[in-house]
C-alpha positions, 0 to 999 in steps of 0.5 A: 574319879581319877581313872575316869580321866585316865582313861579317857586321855588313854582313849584320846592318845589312841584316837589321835594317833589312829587319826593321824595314821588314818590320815597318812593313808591311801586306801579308805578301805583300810580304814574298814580293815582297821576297825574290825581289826578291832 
């Protein structure tokens, strides 16, 4: 199924750029803030 893979890319682009902001960070406890954000 085509929407299968795109959703999985969209997935995967939102990951990386959330790892990569993650990754930018100080504070681990942002990373709390960020999850329940969601």
């Amino acid at each position: 199924n085509q929407y299968i893979g795109v959703f999985s890319n969209y997935v995967l682009s939102i990951y990386k750029n959330w790892f990569n902001h993650y990754m930018q960070m100080s504070h681990p406890g942002d990373l709390v803030k960020i999850i329940f954000t969601f």
